[in-house]
C-alpha positions as CSV (number, residue, x, y, z in Angstrom):
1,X,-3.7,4.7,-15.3
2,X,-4.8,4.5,-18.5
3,X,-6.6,7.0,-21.0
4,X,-10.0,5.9,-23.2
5,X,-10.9,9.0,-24.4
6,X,-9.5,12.3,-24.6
7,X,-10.4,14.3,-21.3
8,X,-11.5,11.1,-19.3
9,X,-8.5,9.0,-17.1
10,X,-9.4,5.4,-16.1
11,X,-8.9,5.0,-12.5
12,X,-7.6,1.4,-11.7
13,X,-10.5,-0.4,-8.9
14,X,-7.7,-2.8,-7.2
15,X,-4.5,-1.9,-5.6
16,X,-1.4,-4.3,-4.4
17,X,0.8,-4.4,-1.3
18,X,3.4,-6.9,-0.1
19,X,5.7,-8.0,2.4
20,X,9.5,-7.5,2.0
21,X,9.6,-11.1,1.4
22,X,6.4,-11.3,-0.7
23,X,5.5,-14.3,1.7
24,X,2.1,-11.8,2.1
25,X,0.1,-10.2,-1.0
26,X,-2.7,-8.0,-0.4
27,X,-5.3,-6.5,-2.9
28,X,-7.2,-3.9,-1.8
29,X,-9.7,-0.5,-3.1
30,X,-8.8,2.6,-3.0
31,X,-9.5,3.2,0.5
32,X,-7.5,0.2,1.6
33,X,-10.4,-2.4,2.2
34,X,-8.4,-5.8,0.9
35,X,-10.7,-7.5,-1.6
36,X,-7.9,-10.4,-1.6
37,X,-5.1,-11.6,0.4
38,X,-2.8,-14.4,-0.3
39,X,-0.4,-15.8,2.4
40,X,2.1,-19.0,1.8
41,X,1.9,-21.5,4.4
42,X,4.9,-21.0,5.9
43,X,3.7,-17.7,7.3
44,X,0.5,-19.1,9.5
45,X,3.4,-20.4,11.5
46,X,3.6,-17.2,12.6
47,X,1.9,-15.7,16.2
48,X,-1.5,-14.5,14.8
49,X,-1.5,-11.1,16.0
50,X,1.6,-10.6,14.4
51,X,0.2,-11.6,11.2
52,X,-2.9,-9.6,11.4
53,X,-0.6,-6.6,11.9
54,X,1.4,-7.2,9.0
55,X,-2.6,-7.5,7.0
56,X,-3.7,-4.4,8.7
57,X,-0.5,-1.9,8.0
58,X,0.1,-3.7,4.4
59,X,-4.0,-2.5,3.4
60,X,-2.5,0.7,4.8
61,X,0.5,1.1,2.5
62,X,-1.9,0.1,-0.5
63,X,-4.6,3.0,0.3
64,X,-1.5,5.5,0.7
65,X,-0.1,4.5,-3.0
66,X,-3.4,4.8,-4.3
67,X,-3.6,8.3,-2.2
68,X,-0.5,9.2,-4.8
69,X,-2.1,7.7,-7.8
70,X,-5.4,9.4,-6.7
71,X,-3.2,12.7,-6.2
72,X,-1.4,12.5,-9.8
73,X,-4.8,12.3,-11.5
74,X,-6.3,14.9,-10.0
75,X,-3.2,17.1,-10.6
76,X,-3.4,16.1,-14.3
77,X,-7.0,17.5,-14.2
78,X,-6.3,20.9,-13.1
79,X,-6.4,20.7,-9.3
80,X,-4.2,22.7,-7.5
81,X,-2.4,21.6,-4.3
82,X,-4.4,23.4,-2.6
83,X,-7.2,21.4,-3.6
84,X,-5.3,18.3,-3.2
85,X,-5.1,19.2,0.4
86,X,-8.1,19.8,1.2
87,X,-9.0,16.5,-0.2
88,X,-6.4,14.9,2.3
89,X,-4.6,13.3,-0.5
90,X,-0.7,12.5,0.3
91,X,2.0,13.5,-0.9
92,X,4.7,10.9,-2.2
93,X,6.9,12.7,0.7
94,X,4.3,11.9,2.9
95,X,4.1,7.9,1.7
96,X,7.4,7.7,1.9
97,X,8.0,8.6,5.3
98,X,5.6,6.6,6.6
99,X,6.7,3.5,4.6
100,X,9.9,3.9,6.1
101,X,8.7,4.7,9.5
102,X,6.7,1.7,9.1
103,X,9.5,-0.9,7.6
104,X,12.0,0.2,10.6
105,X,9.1,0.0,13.6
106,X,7.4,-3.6,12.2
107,X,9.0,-5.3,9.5
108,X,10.7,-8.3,10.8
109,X,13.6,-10.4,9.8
110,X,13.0,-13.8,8.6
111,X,12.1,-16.2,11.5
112,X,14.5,-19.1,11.5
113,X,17.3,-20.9,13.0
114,X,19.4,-20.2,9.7
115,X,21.4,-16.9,10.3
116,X,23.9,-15.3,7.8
117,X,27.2,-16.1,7.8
């Protein structure tokens, strides 16, 4: 977030997300609607539902950090958390959690034949 004049705070339009592995790169708005996703080949290997998952919860991670960018703007403005909750905005608590929630209940170790020895 960047400032161009004094009392007005660019917003940034486009928002990133990737997989542990960065084998899948999302960009999305604000809202999480990807405006660009980039997966290496290896990865359409992979069972298509699966895939589509990891598309659909890494848009989800995007919107929630942007939530938080949303969130520290608006509290650099003057809003109080009350405000910010009414707005639904999370809190980075909130992202948190759910990114860990998320890592532990769908992020999957690499698939292949190699293990660690």
């Amino acid at each position: 977030m960047s400032v161009d004049s004094p009392g007005s705070l660019e917003f940034p339009t486009e928002f990133t997300a990737h997989s542990r592995t960065g084998s899948v790169r999302i960009r999305t708005t604000e809202t999480g609607l990807p405006v660009g996703v980039s997966v290496e080949p290896g990865e359409l290997r992979r069972d298509p539902e699966a895939l589509a998952g990891e598309i659909l919860r890494l848009c989800r991670k995007s919107a929630a950090r942007a939530g938080l960018v949303r969130r520290k703007q608006l509290q650099e403005l003057g809003f109080t958390s009350g405000m910010l909750k009414l707005a639904g905005l999370p809190t980075e608590d909130q992202v948190a959690r759910e990114e860990l929630v998320q890592e532990q209940e769908y992020e999957t170790e690499t698939e292949s034949w190699l293990r660690s020895v």
